[in-house]
N, CA, C and O of each residue as an XYZ file, in Angstrom:
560
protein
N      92.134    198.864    -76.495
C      91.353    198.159    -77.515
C      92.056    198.282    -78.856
O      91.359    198.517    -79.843
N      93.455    198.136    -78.994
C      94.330    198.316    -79.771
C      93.751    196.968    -81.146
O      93.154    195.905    -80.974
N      94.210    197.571    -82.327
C      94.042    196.705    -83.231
C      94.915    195.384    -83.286
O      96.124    195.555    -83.440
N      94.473    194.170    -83.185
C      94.784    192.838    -83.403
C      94.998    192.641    -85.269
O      94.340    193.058    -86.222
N      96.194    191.838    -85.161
C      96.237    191.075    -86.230
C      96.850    189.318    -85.821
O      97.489    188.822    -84.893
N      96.107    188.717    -87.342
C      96.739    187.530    -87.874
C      97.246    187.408    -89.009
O      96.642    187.949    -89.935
N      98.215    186.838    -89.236
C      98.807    186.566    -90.384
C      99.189    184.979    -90.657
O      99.894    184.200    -90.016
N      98.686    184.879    -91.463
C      99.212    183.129    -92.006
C      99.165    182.818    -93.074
O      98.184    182.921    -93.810
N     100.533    182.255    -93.422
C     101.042    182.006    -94.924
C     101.512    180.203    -94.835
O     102.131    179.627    -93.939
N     101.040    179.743    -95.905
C     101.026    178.502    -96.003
C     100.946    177.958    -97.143
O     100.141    178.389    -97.968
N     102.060    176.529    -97.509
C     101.664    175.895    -99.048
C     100.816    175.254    -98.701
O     100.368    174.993    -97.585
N     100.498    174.902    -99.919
C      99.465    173.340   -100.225
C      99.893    172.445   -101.053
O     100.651    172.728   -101.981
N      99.669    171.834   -100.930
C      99.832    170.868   -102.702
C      99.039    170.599   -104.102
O      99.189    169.954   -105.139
N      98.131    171.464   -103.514
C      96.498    171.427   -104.791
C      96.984    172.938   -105.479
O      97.588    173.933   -105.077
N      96.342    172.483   -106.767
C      96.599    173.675   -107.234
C      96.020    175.016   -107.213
O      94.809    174.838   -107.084
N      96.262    176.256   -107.273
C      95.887    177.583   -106.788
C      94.279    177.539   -107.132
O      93.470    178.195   -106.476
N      93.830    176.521   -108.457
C      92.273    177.007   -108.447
C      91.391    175.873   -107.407
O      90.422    176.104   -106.684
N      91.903    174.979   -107.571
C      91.640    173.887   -106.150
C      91.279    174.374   -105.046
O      90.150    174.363   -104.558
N      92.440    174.907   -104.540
C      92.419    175.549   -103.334
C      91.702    177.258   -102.997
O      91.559    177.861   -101.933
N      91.442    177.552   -104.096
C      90.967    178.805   -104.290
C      89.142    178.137   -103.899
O      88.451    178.481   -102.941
N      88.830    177.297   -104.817
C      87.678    177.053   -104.756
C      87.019    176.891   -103.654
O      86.131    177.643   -103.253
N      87.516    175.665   -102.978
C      87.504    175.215   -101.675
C      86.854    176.590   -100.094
O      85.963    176.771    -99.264
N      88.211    177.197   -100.669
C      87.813    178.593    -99.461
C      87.068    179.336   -100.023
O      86.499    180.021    -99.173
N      86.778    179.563   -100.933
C      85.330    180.603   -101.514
C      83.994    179.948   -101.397
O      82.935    180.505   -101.689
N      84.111    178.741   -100.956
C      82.523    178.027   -100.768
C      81.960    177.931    -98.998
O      82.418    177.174    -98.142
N      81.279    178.555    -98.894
C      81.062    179.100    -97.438
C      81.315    178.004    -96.942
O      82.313    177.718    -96.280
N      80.174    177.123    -97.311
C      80.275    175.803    -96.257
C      81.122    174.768    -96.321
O      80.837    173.650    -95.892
N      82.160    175.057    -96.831
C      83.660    174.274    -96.743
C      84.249    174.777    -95.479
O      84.907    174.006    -94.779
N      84.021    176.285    -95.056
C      84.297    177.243    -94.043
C      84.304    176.885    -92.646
O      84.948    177.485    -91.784
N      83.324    175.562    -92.395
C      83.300    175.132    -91.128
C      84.530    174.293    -90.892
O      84.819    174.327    -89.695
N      85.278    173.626    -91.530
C      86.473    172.703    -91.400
C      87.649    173.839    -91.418
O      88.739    173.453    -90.995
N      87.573    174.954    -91.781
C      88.376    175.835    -91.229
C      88.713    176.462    -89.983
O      89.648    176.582    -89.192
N      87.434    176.832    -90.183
C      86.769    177.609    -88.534
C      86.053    176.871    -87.328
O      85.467    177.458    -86.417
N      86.163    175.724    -87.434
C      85.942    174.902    -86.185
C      86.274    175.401    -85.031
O      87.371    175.953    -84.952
N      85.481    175.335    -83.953
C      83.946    174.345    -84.043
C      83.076    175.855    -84.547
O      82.120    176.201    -83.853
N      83.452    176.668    -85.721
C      81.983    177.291    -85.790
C      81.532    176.605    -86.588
O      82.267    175.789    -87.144
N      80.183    176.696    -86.915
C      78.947    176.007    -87.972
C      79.060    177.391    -88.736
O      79.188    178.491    -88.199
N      78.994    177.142    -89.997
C      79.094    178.070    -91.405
C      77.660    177.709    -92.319
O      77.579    176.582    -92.807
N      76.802    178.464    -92.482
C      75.865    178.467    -93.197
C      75.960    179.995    -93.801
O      76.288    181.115    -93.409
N      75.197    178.997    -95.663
C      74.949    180.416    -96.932
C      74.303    181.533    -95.959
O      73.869    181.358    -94.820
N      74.332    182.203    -96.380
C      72.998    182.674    -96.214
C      72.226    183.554    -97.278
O      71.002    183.688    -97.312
N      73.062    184.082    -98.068
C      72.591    184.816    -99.835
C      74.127    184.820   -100.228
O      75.132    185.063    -99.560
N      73.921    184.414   -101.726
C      74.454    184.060   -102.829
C      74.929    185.839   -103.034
O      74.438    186.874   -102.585
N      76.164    185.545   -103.974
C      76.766    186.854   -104.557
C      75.811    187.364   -105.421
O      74.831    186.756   -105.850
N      76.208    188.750   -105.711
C      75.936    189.147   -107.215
C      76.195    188.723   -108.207
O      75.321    188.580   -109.062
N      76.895    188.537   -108.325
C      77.611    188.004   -109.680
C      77.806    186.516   -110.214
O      77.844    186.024   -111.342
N      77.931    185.924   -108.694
C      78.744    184.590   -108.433
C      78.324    184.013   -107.064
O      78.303    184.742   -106.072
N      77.920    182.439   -106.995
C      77.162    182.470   -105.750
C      78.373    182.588   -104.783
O      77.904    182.551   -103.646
N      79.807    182.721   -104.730
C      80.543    183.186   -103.938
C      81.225    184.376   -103.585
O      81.904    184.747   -102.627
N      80.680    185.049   -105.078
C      81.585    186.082   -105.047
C      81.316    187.423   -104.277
O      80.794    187.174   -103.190
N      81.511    188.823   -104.498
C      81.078    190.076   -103.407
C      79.701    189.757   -103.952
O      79.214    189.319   -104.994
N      79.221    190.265   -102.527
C      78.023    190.173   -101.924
C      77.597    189.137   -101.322
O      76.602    189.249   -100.605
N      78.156    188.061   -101.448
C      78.020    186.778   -100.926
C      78.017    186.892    -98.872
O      78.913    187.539    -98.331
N      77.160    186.340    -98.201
C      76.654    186.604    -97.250
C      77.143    185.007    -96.271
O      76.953    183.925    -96.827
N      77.504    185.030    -95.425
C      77.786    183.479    -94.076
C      77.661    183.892    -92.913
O      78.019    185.032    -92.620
N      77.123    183.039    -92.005
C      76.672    183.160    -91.077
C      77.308    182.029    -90.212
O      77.266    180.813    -90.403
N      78.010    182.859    -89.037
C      79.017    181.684    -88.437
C      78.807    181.272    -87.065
O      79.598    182.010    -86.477
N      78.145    180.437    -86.024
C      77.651    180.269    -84.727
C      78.647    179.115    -84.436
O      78.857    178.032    -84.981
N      79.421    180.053    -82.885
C      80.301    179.576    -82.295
C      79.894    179.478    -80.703
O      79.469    180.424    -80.041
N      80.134    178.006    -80.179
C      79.471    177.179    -79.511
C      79.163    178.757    -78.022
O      78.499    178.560    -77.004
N      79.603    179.631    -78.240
C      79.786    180.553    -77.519
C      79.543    181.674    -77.945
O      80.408    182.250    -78.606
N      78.062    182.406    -77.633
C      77.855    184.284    -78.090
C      77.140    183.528    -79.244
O      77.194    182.325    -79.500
N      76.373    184.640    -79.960
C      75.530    184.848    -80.872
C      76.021    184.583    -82.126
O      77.231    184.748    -82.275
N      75.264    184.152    -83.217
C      75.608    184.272    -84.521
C      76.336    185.499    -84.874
O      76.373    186.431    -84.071
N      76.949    185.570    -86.082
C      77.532    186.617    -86.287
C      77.653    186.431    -88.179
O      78.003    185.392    -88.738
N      77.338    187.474    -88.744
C      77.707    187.354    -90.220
C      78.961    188.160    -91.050
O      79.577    189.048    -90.461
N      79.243    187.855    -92.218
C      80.809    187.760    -92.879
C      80.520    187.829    -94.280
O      80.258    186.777    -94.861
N      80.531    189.089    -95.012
C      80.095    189.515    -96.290
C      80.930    189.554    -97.153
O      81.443    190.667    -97.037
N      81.476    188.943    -98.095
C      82.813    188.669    -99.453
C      82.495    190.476    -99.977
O      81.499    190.964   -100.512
N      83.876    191.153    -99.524
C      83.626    192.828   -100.682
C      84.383    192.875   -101.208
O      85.066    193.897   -101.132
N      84.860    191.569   -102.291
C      86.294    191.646   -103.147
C      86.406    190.413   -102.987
O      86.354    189.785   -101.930
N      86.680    189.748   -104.832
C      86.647    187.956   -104.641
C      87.633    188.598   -106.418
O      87.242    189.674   -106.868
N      88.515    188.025   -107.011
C      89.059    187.999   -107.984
C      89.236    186.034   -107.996
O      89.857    185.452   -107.107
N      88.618    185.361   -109.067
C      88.845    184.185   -108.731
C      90.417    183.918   -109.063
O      91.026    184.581   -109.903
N      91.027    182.814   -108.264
C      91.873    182.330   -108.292
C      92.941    183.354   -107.415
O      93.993    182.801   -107.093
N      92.821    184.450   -107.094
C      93.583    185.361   -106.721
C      93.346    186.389   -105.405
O      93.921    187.401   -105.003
N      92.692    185.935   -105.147
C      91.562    187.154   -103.924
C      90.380    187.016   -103.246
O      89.426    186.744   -103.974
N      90.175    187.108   -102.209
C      88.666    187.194   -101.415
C      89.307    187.814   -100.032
O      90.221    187.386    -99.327
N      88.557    188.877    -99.923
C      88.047    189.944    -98.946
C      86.906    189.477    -97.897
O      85.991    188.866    -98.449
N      86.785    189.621    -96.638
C      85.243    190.043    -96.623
C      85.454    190.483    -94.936
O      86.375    190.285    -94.144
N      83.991    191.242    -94.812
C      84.006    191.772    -93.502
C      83.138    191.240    -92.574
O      82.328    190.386    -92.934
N      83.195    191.660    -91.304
C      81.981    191.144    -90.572
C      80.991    192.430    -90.596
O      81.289    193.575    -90.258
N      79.686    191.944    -91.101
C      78.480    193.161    -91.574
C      77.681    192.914    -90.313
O      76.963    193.903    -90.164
N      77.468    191.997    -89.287
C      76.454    192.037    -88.365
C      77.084    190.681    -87.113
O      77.801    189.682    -87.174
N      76.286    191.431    -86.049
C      75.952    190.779    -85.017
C      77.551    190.071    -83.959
O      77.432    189.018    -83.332
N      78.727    190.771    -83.961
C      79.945    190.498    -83.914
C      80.251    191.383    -82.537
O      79.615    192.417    -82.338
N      81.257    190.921    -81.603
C      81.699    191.828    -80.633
C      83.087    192.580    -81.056
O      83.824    193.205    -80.293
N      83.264    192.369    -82.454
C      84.392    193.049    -83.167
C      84.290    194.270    -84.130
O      83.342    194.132    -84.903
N      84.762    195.048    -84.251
C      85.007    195.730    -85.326
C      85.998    196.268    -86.267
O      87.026    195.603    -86.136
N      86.131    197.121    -87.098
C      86.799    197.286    -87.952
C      87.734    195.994    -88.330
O      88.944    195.823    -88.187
N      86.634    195.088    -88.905
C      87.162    193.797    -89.039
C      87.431    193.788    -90.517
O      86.867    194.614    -91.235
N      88.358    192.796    -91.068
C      88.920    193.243    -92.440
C      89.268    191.512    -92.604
O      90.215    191.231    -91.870
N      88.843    190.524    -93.231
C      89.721    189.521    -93.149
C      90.098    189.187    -95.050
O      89.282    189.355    -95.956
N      91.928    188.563    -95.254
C      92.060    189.121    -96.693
C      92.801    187.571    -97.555
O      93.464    187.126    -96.619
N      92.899    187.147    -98.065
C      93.050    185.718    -98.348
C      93.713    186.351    -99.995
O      93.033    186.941   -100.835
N      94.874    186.089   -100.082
C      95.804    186.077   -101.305
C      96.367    184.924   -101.856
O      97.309    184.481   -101.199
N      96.028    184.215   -103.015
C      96.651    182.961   -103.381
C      97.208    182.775   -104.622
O      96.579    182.912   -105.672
N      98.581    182.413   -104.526
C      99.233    182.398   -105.505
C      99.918    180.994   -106.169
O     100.497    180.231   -105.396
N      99.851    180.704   -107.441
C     100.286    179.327   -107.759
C     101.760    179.408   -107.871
O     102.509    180.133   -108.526
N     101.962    178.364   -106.963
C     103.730    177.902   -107.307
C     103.991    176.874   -108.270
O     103.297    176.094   -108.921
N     105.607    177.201   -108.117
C     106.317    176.819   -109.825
C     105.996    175.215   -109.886
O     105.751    174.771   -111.007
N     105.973    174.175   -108.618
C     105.935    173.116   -108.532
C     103.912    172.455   -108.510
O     103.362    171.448   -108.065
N     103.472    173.592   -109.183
C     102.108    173.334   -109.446
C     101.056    173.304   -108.165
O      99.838    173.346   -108.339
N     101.763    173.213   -106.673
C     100.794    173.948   -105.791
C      99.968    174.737   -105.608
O      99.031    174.889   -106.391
N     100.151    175.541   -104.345
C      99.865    176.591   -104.078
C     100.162    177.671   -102.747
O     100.459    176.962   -101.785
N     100.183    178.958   -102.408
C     100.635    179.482   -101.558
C      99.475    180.343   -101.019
O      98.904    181.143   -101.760
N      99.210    180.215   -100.028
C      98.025    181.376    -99.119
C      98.981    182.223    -97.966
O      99.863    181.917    -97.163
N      98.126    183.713    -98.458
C      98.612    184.199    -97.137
C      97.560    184.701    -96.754
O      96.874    185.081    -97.702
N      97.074    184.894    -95.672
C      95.882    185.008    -94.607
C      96.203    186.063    -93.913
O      97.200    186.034    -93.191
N      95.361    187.246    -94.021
C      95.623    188.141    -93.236
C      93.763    188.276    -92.242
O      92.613    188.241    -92.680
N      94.190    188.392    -91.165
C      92.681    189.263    -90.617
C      93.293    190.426    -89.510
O      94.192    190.255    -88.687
N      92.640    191.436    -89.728
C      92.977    192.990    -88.695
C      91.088    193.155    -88.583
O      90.202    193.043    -89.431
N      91.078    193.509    -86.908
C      89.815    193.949    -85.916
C      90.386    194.424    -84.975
O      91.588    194.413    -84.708
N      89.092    195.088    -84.156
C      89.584    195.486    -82.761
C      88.119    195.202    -82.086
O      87.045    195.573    -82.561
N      88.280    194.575    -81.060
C      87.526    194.205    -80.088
C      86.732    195.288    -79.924
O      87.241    196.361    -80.247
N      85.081    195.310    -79.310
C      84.425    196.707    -78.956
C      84.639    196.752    -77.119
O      84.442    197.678    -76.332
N      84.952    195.828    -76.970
C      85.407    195.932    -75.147
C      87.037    195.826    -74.730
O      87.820    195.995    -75.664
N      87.414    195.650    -73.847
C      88.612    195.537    -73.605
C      89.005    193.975    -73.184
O      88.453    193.204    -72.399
N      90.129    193.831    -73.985
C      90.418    192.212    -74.293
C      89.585    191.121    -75.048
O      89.812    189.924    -74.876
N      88.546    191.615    -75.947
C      87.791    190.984    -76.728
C      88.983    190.818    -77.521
O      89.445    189.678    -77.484
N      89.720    191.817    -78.364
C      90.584    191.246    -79.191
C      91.301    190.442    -78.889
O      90.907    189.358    -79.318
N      92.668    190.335    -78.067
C      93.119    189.910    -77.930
C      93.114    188.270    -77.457
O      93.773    187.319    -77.876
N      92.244    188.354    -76.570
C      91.324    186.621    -76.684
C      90.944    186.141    -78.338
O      91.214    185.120    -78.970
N      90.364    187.109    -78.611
C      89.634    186.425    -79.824
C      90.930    185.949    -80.985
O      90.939    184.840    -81.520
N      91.866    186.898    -81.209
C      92.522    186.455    -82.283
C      93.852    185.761    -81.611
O      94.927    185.692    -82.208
N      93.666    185.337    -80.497
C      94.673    184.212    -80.101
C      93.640    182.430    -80.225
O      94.076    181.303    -80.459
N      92.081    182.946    -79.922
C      91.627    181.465    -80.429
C      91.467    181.469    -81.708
O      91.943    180.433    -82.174
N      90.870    182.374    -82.773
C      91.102    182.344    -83.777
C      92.123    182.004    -85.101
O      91.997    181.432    -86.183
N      92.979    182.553    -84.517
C      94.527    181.892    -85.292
C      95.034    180.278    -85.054
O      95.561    179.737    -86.026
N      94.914    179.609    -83.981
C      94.592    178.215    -83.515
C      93.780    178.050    -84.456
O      94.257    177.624    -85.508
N      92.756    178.242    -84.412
C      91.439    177.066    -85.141
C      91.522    177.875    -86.168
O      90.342    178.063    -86.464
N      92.350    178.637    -87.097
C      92.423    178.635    -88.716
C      93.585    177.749    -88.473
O      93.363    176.551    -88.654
N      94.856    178.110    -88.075
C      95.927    177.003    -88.376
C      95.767    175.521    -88.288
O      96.215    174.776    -89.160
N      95.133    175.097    -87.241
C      94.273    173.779    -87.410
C      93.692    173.510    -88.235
O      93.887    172.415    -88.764
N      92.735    174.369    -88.709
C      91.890    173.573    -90.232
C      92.318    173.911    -91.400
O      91.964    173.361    -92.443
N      93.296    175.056    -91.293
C      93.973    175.046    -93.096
C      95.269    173.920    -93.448
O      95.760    173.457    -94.478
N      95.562    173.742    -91.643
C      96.855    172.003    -91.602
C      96.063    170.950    -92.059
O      96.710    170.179    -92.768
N      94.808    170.619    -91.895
C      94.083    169.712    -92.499
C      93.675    169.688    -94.142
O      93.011    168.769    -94.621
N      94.070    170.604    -94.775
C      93.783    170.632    -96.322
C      95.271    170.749    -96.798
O      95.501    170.463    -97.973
N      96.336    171.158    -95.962
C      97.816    170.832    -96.856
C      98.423    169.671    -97.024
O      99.461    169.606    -97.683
């Protein structure tokens, strides 16, 4: 039940607060994460996206599962974990975005979990990495 990772780094052509925005708004989240359905579910502290901010993601398969922002720096950062209802743990997913010289932008995508059974991970973050690379190819 070894720890899984993803990593994905990618330009865009919008600029870093564009594209920053976009992925900090939960329910933009479903054109990422297809076919899950992404619903709010509570607003940040601070910021209706920012930490504390709460989503709730149902994939056509297994139970809802929720995804809590614990670190949002705008334009530069968002964190968040899975807080409930998940067959994963020590889940960490980390989104770094930086503006390039030609007025774009650059993401790198990290997520690290480990399955609570054997081969949960490894299934999971081989469909997972598919259906982020699929829906973040649709916004570059």
């Amino acid at each position: 039940m070894g720890q899984q990772k993803i990593s994905i780094s990618r330009d865009f052509k919008m600029p870093v607060g564009e594209l920053y925005a976009y992925l900090a708004e939960h329910e933009n989240l479903g054109k990422v994460f297809a076919p899950a359905k992404v619903t709010r579910v509570r607003d940040g502290n601070d910021t209706r996206n920012g930490v504390g901010s709460v989503r709730r993601l149902k994939l056509p398969v297994g139970g809802p599962f929720e995804e809590t922002v614990t670190a949002a720096i705008e334009n530069e950062l968002i964190e968040y974990r899975i807080t409930k209802g998940s067959p994963l743990k020590n889940h960490l997913g980390t989104m770094v975005f930086t503006a390039r010289p030609d007025g774009g932008s650059h993401l790198d995508y990290t997520i690290v979990f480990e399955g609570k059974l054997p081969l949960i991970g490894p299934i999971v973050r081989s469909a997972l990495e598919k259906a982020i690379n699929d829906g973040l190819g649709k916004l570059a």
